[in-house]
C-alpha positions, -999 to +999 in steps of 0.1 A: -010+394+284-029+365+269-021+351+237-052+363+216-044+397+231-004+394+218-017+382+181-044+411+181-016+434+190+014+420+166+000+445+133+005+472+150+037+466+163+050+459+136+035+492+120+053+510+142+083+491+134+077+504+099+077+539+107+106+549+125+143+544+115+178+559+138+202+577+121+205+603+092+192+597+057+212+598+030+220+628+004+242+644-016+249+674+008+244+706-009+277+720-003+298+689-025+316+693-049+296+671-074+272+702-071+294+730-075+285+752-109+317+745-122+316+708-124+284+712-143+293+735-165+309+719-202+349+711-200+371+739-200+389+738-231+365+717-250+350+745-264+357+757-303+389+730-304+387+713-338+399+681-324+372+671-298+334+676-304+305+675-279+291+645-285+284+613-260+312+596-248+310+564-268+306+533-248+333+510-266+355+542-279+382+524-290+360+513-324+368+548-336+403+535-341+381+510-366+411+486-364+398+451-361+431+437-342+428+462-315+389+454-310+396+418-310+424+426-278+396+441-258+379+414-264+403+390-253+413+406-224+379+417-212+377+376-213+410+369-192+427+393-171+438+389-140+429+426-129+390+419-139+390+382-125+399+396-091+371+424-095+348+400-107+354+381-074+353+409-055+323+418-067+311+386-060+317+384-026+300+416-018+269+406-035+269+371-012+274+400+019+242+422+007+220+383+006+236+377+042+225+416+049+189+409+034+179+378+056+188+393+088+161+399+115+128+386+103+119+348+109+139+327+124+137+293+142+152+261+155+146+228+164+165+205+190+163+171+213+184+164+243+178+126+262+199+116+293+200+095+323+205+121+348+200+130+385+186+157+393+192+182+423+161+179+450+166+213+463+160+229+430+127+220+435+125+226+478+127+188+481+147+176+512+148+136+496+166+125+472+151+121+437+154+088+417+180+085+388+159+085+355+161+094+319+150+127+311+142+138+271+134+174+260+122+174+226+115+216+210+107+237+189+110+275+184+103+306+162+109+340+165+103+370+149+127+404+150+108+433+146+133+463+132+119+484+153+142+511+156+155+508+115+189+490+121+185+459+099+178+485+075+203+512+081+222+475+074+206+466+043+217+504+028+252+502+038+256+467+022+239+476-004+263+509-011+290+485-007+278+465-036+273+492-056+307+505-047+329+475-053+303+472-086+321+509-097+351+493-089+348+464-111+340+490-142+368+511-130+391+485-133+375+473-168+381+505-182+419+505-174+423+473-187+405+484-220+430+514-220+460+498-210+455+473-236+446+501-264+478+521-247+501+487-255+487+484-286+494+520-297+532+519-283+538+488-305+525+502-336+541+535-329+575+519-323+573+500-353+563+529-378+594+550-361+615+519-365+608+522-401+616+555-405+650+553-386+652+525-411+644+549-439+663+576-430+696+554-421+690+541-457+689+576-471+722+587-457+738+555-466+728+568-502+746+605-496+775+585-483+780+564-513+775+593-538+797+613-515+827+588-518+823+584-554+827+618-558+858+619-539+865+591-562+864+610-591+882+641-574+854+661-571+851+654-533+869+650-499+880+622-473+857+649-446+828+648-468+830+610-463+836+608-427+809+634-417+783+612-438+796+580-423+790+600-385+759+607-396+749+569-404+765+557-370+742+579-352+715+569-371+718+532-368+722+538-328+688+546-327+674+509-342+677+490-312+658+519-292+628+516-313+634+481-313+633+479-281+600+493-274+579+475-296+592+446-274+579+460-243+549+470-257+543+432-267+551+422-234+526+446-220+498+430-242+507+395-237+504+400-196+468+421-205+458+393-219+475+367-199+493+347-223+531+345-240+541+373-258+546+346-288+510+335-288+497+372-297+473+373-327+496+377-357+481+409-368+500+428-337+533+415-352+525+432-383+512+463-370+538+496-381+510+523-384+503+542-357+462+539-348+448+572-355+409+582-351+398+603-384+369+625-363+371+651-337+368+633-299+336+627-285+342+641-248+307+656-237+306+678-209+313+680-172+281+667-156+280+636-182+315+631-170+311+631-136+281+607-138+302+583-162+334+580-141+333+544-125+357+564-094+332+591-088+300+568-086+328+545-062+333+574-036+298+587-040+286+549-028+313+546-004+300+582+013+263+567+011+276+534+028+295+554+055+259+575+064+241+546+072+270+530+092+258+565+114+224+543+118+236+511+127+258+523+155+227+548+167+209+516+171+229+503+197+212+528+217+178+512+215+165+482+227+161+447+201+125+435+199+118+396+187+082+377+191+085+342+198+068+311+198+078+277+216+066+245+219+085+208+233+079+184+255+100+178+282+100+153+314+105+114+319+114+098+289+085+072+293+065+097+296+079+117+270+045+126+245+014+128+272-002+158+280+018+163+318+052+169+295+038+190+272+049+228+273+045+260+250+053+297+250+045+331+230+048+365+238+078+392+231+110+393+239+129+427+246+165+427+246+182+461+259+216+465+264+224+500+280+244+522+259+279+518+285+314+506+271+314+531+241+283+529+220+281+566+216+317+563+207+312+547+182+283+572+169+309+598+167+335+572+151+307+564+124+302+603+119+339+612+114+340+580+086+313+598+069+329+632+072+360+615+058+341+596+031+327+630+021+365+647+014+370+618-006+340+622-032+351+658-031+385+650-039+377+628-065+354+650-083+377+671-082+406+649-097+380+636-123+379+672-138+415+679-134+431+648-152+401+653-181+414+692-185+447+680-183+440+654-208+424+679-231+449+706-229+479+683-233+457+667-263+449+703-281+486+712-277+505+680-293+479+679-318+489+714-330+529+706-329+522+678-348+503+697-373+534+721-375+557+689-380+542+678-404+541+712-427+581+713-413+585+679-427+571+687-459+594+722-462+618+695-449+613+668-476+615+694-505+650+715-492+670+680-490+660+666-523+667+700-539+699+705-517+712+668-530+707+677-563+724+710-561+752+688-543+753+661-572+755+691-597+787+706-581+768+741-571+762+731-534+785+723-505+785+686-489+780+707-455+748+721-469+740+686-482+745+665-449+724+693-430+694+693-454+692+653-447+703+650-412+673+679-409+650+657-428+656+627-407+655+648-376+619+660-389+607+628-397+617+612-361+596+642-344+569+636-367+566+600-359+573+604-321+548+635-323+517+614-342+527+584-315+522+612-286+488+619-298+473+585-303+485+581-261+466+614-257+434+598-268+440+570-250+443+590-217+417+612-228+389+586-231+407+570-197+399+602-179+371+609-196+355+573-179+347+555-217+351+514-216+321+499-197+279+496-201+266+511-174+232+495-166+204+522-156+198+505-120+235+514-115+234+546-129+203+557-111+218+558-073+246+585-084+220+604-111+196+607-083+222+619-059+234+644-080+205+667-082+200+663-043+200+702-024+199+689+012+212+662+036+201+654+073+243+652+082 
C-alpha cells in the first residue's frame, strides 16, 4: 500500500473504530434492588407520625437546630478534619487517574539521536571484508496514532471514570459523618450538662427535706431514721455528679478531635451550652426513592458496580488485536554524511499488534464477570441497609419521642404530688416515708426526663445520618445514579 492510498483510507478506519466497542454496556439490571417496588414506595413508618413530615431532606439539616454554636462546628470541621482531608486526597488522586485514563491511545510520538564510533559487522550486510571503523549518527523522529478499534481505551475511560465518581460518593459520605458526629458530640455535651443540672437540682432539693427533717427531729416532732433515710437519699444522689460530669468531658473531647484542635481551644459558647438542642418542626425525611438517590453509600456501590462492568470490556479486549498508524522520519548513516539525501529515511503505514489470547486472557473475562456479579450483591446490600437503618431510625425515633411525651406529663403529676406531700409532711399529717418517696420519685422523673429529651436529639441525629442529609450534591453527580435508577434492562 502506497502512502496516498493509507491517508485516503485512515477516515474510514477510524469510523470503524468508532462503531464497535467489546464488552457489556452498562445498566442498572432490572432485577436490583434499587428497583424493587418497595424501595420506591414512601418510608414505612413515615406515614401519619406527628413528628416527621414529607418534606425534602434539607441540605445543611442541622440549621433546624437554629443554634448558631453548632452551625459554626460544621463549619469548622468541614474546614479541618482529618477524615475529610484524607477524602479530599483521595478524591484527588483518582481524578489525576481518570486525566491519565483520558490521554491514553490517541497521538503519540518521540524524538531521539544516537552518535557513535562503531564497527560494524560485514556479514550483516553479505560482505566477506572488513568494514572501516567510523562514526555512525541516527537522528529520528516518530508519531503514531492508536486507533480504539475494538472500544478498550474506552471501556477504560468508563471504569476510571466510575472510580471517580465512586471515591467522589465517598468523600460526601464521609462529609456527612463528620457533620453528624460533630452535631452527635455537640448534643451529648449539652445533654450532659442540662442532666448535670438537674442532678444538681435535685441533690439540692433533698438536701432541703434533710434539713427540715432534722429540725423537726430537733424539735421532737421527728426521728434519727427520718434523718438517715434523707441523708441516703442525698449520697445517692451526689454519686451521680461525676457521671454526668463525666460525659460532658468526653463529649468535648469528641468535638475538639472533629475539629482537630485542644479540647481548651473550643469556641466558648460549647462550654456554656446546658440545653439540650431540640428542632421545634416535625422531620423532613421524604421518601424512599429520594432516599436512595441521596445516600452518598448507595451512589458509592452503584458506581463501583458500573466500574466493575466495564472492567468486563477491558479484559474482552485482550482478545483483539491493537491497531496504531505511524509515521517516521531520521536520518541515519556516516556522521559526515549525516543530513544529505543518501541518509535520509521515512516510514508510514499501520501497525497491528496481536497477542493471542494464551496464558489466561479469558480468565480473566470470567474474573472481571464474577467482580461485577460481586459488585452487584453489594449495591443490593446496601440498598438494602440504606432502608433498614432509615426504618430503624424512624421507629426508634417515633417510640422515644412518645415516652418522652409520657415523662414529661409523669413529671408534671410528679412535680405537683412532692410539693403537696412536703407540705402535708411540714404540717404533721403525712409520714417522712411518704415524703422521701414523693421526692426521690420526682428526682427519678426528672433524670428520665432529661436522659429521655437527650435520647431524642441522638435520634435525629441518626435519623438525618441515615437518611443521607450533610452534603450538595451537584446535578452532574447526581445524574449517573438518577439515570440508572429508572434503567429496565442490562446486557450482563
Amino acid at each position: 500500500m502506497n502512502m496516498p492510498r493509507a491517508l485516503v483510507l485512515t477516515p474510514f478506519v477510524l469510523a470503524l473504530a468508532a462503531c464497535f466497542t467489546v464488552g457489556p454496556d452498562y445498566l442498572v439490571p432490572k432485577d436490583a434492588a434499587l428497583n424493587a417496588p418497595f424501595t420506591n414506595a414512601p418510608l414505612d413508618g413515615a406515614e401519619g407520625q406527628k413528628t416527621v413530615s414529607g418534606s425534602a431532606v434539607p441540605t445543611h439539616w442541622w440549621r433546624l437546630y437554629d443554634d448558631p454554636v453548632l452551625d459554626d462546628l460544621v463549619q469548622q470541621a468541614m474546614a479541618s478534619n482529618t477524615n475529610l482531608r484524607v477524602a479530599a486526597a483521595n478524591l484527588g488522586r483518582s481524578r489525576a487517574a481518570l486525566s491519565v485514563a483520558q490521554v491514553q491511545g490517541g497521538f503519540s510520538g518521540g524524538t531521539s539521536a544516537a552518535f557513535k564510533r562503531a564497527q560494524e559487522s560485514a556479514e550483516q550486510y553479505l560482505l566477506t571484508e572488513k568494514l572501516p571503523v567510523t562514526n555512525e549518527g541516527d537522528v529520528s523522529i516518530n508519531i503514531s496514532y492508536e486507533i480504539d478499534l475494538f472500544g478498550v481505551i474506552r471501556r477504560g475511560v468508563e471504569a476510571a471514570r466510575a472510580d471517580s465518581d465512586a471515591t467522589q460518593a465517598a468523600a460526601d459520605l464521609a462529609r456527612i459523618t463528620v457533620v453528624a458526629d460533630v452535631v452527635r458530640a455537640y448534643v451529648q455535651n449539652c445533654s450532659a450538662a442540662e442532666e448535670l443540672g438537674i442532678a444538681q437540682r435535685s441533690l439540692d432539693l433533698q438536701r432541703q427535706r434533710v434539713s427540715v427533717s432534722r429540725r423537726l427531729q430537733q424539735a421532737g416532732r421527728g426521728n434519727v431514721p427520718d434523718v438517715t433515710s434523707g441523708q441516703t437519699q442525698v449520697a445517692t444522689l451526689l454519686a451521680n455528679i461525676p457521671v454526668f460530669t463525666a460525659r460532658r468531658k468526653v463529649a468535648q473531647y469528641q468535638l475538639a478531635t472533629l475539629l482537630a484542635r485542644g479540647p481548651a481551644d473550643l469556641p466558648k459558647g460549647v462550654f456554656a451550652c446546658n440545653r439540650t438542642p431540640t428542632i421545634a418542626q416535625p422531620l423532613p425525611v421524604g421518601d424512599g426513592a429520594a432516599l436512595l438517590r441521596r445516600r452518598p453509600d448507595v451512589r458509592e456501590a452503584e458506581r463501583k458496580l458500573a466500574a466493575s462492568t466495564a472492567r468486563i470490556g477491558v479484559a474482552t479486549g485482550a482478545l483483539y488485536p491493537t491497531v496504531s498508524i505511524g509515521a517516521s522520519a531520521g536520518l541515519t548513516g556516516i556522521l559526515e554524511d549525516l543530513g544529505t539525501q543518501p541518509t535520509a529515511r521515512w516510514g508510514f503505514g499501520p501497525l497491528i499488534s496481536w497477542t493471542f489470547p494464551v496464558n489466561g486472557a479469558r480468565g480473566r473475562i470470567r474474573e472481571a464477570q464474577y467482580g461485577a456479579d460481586a459488585a452487584l450483591a453489594q449495591f443490593d446490600g446496601v440498598v438494602l441497609k440504606a432502608l433498614q437503618e432509615t426504618q430503624s431510625s424512624l421507629a426508634t425515633y417515633a417510640a422515644d419521642y412518645t415516652r418522652a411525651d409520657a415523662l414529661r406529663a409523669a413529671q408534671k403529676s410528679a412535680a405537683e404530688s412532692a410539693d403537696q406531700t412536703h407540705r402535708l409532711y411540714v404540717a404533721g399529717r403525712e409520714s417522712f416515708i411518704a415524703d422521701l418517696d414523693a421526692t426521690r420519685t420526682l428526682t427519678s422523673t426528672n433524670a428520665q426526663l432529661a436522659a429521655a429529651e437527650g435520647q431524642i436529639a441522638l435520634d435525629q441525629v441518626n435519623l438525618f445520618l441515615a437518611l443521607g442529609g450533610g452534603w450538595e450534591m451537584s446535578p452532574a453527580a447526581a445524574a449517573p445514579v438518577a439515570a440508572s435508577a429508572g434503567a429496565q434492562t442490562t446486557s450482563r
